[in-house]
Kinemage of the C-alpha trace (Angstrom):
@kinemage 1
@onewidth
@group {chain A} dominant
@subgroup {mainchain}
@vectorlist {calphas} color= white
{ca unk a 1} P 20.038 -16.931 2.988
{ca unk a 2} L 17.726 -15.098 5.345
{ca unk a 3} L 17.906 -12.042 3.426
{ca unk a 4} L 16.383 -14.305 0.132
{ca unk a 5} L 13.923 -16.029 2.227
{ca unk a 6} L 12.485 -12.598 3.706
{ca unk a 7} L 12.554 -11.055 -0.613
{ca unk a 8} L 10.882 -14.311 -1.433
{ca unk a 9} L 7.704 -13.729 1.211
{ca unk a 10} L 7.696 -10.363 0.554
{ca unk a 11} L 7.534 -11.206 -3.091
{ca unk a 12} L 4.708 -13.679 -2.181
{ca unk a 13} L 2.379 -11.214 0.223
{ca unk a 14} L 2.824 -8.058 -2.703
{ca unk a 15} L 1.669 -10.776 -5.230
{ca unk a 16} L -1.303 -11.550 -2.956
{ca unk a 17} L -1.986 -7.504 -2.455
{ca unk a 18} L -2.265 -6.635 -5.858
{ca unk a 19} L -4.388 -9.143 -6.630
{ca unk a 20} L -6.502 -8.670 -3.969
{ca unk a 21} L -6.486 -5.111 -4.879
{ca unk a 22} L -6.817 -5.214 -8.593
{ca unk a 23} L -9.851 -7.345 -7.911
{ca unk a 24} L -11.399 -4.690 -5.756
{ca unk a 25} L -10.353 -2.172 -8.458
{ca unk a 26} L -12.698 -4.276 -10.836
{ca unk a 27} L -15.371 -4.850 -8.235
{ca unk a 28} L -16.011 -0.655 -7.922
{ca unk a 29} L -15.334 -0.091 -11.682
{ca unk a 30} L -18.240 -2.138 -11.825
{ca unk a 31} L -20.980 0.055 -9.570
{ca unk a 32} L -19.671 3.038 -11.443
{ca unk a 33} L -23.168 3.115 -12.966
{ca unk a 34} L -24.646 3.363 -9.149
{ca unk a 35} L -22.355 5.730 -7.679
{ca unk a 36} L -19.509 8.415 -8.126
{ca unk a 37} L -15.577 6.988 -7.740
{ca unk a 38} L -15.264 9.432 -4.686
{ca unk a 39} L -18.303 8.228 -3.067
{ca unk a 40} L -16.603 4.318 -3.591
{ca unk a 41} L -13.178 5.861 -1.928
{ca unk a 42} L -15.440 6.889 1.067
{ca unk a 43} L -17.039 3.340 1.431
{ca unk a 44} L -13.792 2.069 0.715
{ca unk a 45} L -11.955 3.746 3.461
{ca unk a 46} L -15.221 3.998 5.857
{ca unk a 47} L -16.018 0.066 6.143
{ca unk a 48} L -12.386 -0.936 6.208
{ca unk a 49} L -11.763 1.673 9.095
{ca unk a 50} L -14.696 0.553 10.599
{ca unk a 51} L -14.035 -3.144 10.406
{ca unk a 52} L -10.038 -2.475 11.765
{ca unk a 53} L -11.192 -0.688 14.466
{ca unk a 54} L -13.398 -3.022 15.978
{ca unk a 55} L -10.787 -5.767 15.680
{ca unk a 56} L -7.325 -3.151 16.910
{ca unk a 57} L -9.118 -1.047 19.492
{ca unk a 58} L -6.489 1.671 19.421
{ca unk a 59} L -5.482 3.294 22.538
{ca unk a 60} L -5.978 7.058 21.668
{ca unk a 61} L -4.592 8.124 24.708
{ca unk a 62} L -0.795 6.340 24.358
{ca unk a 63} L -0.556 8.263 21.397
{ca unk a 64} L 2.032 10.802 21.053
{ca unk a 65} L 2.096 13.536 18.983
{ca unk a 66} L 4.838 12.650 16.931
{ca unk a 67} L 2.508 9.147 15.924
{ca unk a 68} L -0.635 11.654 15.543
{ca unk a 69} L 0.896 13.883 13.077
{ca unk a 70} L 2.017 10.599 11.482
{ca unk a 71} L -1.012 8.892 11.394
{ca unk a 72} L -2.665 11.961 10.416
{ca unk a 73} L -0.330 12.748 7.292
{ca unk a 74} L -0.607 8.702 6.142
{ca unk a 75} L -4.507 9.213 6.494
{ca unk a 76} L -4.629 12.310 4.027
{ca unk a 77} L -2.205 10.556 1.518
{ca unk a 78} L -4.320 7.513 1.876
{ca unk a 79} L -7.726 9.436 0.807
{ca unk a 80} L -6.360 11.475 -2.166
{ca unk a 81} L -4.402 8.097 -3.542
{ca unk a 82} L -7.909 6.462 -3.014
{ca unk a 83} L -9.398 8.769 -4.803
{ca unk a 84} L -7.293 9.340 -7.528
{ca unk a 85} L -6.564 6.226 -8.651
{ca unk a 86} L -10.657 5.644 -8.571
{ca unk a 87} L -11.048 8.400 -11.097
{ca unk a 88} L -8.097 7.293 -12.879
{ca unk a 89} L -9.922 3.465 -13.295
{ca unk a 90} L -13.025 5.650 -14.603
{ca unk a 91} L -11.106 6.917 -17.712
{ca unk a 92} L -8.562 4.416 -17.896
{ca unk a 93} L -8.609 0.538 -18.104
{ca unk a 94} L -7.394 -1.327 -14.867
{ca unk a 95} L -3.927 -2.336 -16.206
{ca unk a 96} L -3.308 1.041 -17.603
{ca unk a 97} L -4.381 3.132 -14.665
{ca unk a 98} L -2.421 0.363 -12.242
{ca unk a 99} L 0.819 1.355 -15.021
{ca unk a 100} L 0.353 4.919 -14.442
{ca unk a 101} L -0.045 4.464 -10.297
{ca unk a 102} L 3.220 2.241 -10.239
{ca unk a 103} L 5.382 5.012 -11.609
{ca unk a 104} L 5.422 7.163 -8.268
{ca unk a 105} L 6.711 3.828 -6.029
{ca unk a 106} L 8.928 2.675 -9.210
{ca unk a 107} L 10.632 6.067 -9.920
{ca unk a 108} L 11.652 6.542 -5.706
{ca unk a 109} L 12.931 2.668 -6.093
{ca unk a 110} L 14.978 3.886 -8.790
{ca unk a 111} L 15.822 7.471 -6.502
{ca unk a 112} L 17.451 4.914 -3.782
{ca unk a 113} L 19.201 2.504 -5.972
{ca unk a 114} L 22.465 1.573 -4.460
{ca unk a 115} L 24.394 -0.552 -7.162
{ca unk a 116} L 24.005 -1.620 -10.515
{ca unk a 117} L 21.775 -4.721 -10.625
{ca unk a 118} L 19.238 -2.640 -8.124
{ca unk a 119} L 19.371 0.550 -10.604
{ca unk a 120} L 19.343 -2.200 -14.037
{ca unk a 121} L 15.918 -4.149 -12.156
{ca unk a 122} L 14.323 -0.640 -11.537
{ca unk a 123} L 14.839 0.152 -15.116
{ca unk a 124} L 13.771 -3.197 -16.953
{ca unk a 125} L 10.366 -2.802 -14.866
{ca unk a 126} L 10.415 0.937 -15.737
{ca unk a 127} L 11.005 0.168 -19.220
{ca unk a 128} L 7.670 -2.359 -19.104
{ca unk a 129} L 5.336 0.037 -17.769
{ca unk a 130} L 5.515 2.115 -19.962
{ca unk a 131} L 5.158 -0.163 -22.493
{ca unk a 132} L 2.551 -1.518 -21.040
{ca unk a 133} L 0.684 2.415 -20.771
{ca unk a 134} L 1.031 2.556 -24.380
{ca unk a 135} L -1.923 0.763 -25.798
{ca unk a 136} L -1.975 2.249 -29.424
{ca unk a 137} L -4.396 4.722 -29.113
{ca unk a 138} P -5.401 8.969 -26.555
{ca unk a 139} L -5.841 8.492 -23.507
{ca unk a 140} L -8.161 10.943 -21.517
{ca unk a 141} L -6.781 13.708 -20.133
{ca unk a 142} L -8.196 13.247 -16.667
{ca unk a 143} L -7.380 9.588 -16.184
{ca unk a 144} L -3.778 10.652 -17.075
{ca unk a 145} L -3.922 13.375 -14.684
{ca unk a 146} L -5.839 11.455 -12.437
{ca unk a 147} L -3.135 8.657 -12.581
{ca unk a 148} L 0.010 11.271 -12.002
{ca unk a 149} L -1.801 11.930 -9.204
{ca unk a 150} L -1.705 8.799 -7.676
{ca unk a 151} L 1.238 7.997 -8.435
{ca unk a 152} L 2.508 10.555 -6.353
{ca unk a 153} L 0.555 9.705 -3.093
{ca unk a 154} L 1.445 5.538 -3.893
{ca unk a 155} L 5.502 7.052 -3.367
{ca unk a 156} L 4.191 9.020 -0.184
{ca unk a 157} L 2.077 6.024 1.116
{ca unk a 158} L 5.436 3.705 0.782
{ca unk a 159} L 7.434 5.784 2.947
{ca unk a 160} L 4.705 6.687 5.085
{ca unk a 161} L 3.245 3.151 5.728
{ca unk a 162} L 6.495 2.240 6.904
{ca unk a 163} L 7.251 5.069 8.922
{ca unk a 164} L 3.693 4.980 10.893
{ca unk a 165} L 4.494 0.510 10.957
{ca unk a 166} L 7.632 1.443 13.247
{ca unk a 167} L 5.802 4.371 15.087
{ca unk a 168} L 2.997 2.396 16.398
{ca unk a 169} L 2.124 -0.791 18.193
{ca unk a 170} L 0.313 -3.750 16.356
{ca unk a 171} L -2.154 -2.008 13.784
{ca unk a 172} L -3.007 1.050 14.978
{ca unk a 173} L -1.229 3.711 12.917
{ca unk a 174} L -3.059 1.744 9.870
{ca unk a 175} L -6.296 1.858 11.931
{ca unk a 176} L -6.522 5.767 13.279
{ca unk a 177} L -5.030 6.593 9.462
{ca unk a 178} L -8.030 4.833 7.594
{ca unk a 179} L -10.159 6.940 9.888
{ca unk a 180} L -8.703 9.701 9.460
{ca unk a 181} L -8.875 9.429 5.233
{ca unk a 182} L -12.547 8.104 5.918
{ca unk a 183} L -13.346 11.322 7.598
{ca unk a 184} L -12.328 13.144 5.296
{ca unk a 185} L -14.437 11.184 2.340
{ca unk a 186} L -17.336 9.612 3.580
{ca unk a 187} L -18.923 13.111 4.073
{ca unk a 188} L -17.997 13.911 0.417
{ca unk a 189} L -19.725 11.037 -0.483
{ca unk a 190} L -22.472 11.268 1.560
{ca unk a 191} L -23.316 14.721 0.018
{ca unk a 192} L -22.632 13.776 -3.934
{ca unk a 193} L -24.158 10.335 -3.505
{ca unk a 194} L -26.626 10.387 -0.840
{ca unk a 195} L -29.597 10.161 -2.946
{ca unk a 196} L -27.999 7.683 -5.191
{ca unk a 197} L -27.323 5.122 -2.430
{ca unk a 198} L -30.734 5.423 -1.331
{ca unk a 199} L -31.794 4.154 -4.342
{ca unk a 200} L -29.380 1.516 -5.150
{ca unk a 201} L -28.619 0.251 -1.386
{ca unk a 202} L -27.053 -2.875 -2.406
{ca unk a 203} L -23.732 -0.548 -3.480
{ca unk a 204} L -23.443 -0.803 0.611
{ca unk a 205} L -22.459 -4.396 0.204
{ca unk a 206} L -20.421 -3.617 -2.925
{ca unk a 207} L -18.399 -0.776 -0.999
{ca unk a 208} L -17.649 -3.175 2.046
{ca unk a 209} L -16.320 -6.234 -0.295
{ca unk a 210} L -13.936 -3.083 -2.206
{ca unk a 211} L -12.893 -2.094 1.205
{ca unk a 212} L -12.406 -5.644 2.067
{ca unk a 213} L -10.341 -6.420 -1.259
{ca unk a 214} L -8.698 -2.761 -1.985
{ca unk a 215} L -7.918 -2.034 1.806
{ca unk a 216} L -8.324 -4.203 4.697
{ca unk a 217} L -5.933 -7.277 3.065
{ca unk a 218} L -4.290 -5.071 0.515
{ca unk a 219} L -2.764 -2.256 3.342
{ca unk a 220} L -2.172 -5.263 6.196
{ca unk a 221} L -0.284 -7.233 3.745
{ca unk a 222} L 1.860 -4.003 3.120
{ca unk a 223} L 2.951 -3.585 6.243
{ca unk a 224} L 3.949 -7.057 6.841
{ca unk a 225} L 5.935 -6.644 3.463
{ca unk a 226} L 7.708 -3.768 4.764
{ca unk a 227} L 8.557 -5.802 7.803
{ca unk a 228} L 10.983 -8.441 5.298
{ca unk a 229} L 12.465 -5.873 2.466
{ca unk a 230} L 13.392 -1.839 2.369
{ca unk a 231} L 11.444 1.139 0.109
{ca unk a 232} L 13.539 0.479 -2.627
{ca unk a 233} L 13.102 -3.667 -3.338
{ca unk a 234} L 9.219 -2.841 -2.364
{ca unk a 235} L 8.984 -0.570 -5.251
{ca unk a 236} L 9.868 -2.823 -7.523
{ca unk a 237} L 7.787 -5.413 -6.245
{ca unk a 238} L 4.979 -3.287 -6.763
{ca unk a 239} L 5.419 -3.751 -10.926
{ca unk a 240} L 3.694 -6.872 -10.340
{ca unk a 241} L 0.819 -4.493 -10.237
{ca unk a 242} L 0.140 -3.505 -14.119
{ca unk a 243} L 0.117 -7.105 -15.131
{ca unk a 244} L -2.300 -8.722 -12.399
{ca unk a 245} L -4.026 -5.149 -13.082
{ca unk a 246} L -4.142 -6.079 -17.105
{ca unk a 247} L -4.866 -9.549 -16.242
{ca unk a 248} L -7.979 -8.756 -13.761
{ca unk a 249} L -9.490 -6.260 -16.100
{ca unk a 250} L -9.569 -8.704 -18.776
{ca unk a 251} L -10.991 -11.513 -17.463
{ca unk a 252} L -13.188 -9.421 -15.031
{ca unk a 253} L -14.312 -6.422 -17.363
{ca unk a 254} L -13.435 -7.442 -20.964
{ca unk a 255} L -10.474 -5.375 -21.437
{ca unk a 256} L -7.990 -6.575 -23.935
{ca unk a 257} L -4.534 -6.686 -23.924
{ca unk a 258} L -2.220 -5.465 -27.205
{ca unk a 259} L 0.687 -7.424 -28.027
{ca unk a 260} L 3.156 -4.445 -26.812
{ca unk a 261} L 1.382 -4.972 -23.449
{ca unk a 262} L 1.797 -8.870 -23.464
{ca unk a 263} L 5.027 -8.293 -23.962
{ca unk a 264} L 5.801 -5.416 -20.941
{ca unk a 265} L 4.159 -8.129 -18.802
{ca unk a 266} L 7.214 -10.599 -19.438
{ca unk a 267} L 9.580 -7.819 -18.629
{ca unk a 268} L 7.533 -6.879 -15.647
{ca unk a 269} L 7.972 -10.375 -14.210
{ca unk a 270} L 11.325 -10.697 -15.044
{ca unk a 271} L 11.959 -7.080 -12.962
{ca unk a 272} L 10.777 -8.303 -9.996
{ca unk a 273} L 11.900 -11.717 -10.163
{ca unk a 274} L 15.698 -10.035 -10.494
{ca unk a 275} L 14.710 -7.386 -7.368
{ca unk a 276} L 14.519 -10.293 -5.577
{ca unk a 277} L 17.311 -12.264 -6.139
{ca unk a 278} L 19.775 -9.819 -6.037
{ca unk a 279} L 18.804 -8.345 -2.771
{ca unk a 280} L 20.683 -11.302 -1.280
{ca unk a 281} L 23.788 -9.810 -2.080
{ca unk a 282} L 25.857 -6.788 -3.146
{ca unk a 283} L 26.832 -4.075 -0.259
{ca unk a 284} L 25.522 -3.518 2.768
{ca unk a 285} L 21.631 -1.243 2.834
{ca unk a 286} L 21.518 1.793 3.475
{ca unk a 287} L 18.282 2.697 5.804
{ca unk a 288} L 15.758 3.144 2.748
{ca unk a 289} L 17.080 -0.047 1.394
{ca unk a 290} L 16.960 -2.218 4.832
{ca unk a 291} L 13.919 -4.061 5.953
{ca unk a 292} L 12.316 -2.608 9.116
{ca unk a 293} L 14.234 -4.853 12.543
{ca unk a 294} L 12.291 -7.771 12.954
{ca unk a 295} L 10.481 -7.279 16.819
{ca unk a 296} L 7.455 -9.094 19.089
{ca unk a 297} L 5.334 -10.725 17.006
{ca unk a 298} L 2.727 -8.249 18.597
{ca unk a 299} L 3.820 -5.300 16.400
{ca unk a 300} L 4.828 -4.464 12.609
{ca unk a 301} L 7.854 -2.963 11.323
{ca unk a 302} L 10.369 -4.627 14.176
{ca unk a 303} L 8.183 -2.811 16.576
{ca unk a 304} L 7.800 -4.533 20.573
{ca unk a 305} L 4.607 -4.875 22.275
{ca unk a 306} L 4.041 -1.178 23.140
{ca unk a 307} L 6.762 0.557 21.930
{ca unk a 308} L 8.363 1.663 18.479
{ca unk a 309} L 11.328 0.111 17.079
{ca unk a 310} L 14.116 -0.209 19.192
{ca unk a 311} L 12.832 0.543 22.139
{ca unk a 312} L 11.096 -2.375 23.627
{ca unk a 313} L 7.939 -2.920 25.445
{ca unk a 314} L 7.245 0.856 26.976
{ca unk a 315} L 10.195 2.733 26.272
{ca unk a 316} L 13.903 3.985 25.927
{ca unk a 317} L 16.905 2.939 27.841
{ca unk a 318} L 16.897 4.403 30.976
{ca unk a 319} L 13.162 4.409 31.851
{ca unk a 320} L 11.573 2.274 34.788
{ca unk a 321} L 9.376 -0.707 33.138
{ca unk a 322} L 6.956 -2.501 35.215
{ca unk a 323} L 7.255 -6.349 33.899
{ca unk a 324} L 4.972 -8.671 35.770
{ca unk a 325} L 5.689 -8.521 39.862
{ca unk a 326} L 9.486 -7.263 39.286
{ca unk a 327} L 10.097 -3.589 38.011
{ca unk a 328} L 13.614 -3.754 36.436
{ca unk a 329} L 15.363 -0.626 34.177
{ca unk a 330} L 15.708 -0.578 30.696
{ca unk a 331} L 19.634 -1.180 29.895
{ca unk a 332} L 20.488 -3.114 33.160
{ca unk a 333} L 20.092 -6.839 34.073
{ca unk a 334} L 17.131 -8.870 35.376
């Protein structure tokens, strides 16, 4: 029973990301007359860095190296994926590009499926992607390349998202990775698009609501996700993406749907609805497949106040840990 009720939230927060993120996705396609997509990556990743890191306040100085090299790797995944998938939506229409993008999370789901239902859910929302990326007609060459691309660094930022979540206190592996991806694109920007924001500044206000809608909700919901279901059932939640991705870009931009892609929505739906309901039973996880341990409140992925999963507030068995007046040892009684 707990094991459905933590599918069915995690079903419920990726619903809310990609909508929230397909709506960004829309929102930038839209200032592509303004402003380059790599210039819209760097807003994207500057404001929402910004705006975490005035609400986290990491401390720099608790971090190890082993969490800097982590937060570092998520941060360069997290540019390129930004990146890519913004030139992708250039070439490609929302629900095709978010089709294309899915494929990297969908095919490691389908990498770590442990039984048949898991590997027969995997495949019926494999099998509607790609129906959904046919839509009758050539597709440009760079917003297929562009959306390979992505696709690859969405599977990296899966396994690394959860991997920094259970490295780091509260937020701050997502905060010190966003600025470390807006590092490396807001200088891009600034050089191809300078002039261009100067005379347009309103795509300022345009880049913060994308970062708000494509990042700040989008990557926090994500982690809490994590938090209730493993890689594998989070991959397949993630098909919800090409049909709120179809869905946005035709009510938001005018892009219609065929009939072959009405259709992959239904089997998209259906995909995830049987991901969830089957993770309730069948043999025990294996690590990719089992949700992050559930910790303080203070800190994702099962992770204590000041400490990474498993080990508490400040650290391993066996180390002192001051706790209010009393100082008591990890492992022995109070």
């Amino acid at each position: 029973m707990g094991n459905t009720r933590a599918a069915r939230g995690a079903l419920v927060m990726v619903f809310a990301q990609v909508v929230s993120l397909q709506a960004g996705a829309a929102v930038a396609k839209g200032a592509y007359a303004h402003v380059s997509p790599t210039a819209l990556a760097g807003m994207r990743l500057g404001f929402a860095a910004l705006v975490l890191w005035c609400v986290v306040r990491p401390r720099l100085a608790l971090l190890t190296a082993a969490r800097w090299r982590a937060a570092a790797g998520f941060g360069v995944v997290l540019a390129a994926m930004n990146t890519a998938y913004f030139q992708a939506i250039g070439h490609l229409p929302l629900g095709v590009a978010a089709t294309l993008e899915l494929l990297g999370p969908l095919t490691l789901a389908l990498a770590l499926s442990r039984s048949l239902a898991q590997l027969c859910a995997g495949l019926l929302a494999l099998a509607g992607v790609l129906l959904l990326a046919a839509p009758g007609g050539a597709l440009p060459v760079a917003g297929l390349v562009s959306g390979a691309l992505a696709a690859v660094c969405r599977a990296a930022y899966v396994v690394l998202n959860r991997r920094v979540g259970r490295l780091f206190p509260d937020w701050s592996g997502l905060t010190v990775a966003l600025a470390v991806g807006a590092l490396l694109l807001v200088p891009a920007g600034a050089v191809t698009d300078g002039a261009a924001v100067a005379r347009h500044p309103g795509v300022l206000g345009t880049g913060l609501l994308v970062a708000l809608l494509s990042s700040l909700i989008p990557y926090c919901l994500d982690l809490l996700a994590l938090r209730r279901v493993g890689v594998r059932a989070f991959g397949v939640l993630l098909a919800l993406g090409p049909a709120v991705g179809a869905a946005v870009g035709f009510a938001a931009l005018g892009e219609r749907l065929s009939g072959a892609q009405c259709g992959a929505v239904g089997l998209v739906v259906a995909a995830c609805a049987w991901a969830v309901w089957s993770g309730s039973g069948g043999s025990a996880p294996g690590p990719a497949d089992r949700p992050a341990e559930q910790g303080h409140a203070a800190g994702p992925a099962g992770e204590g106040p000041a400490g990474p999963a498993g080990e508490g507030p400040a650290g391993p068995r066996g180390c002192r840990v001051h706790d209010g007046p009393m100082t008591r040892t990890r492992g022995s009684a109070r």
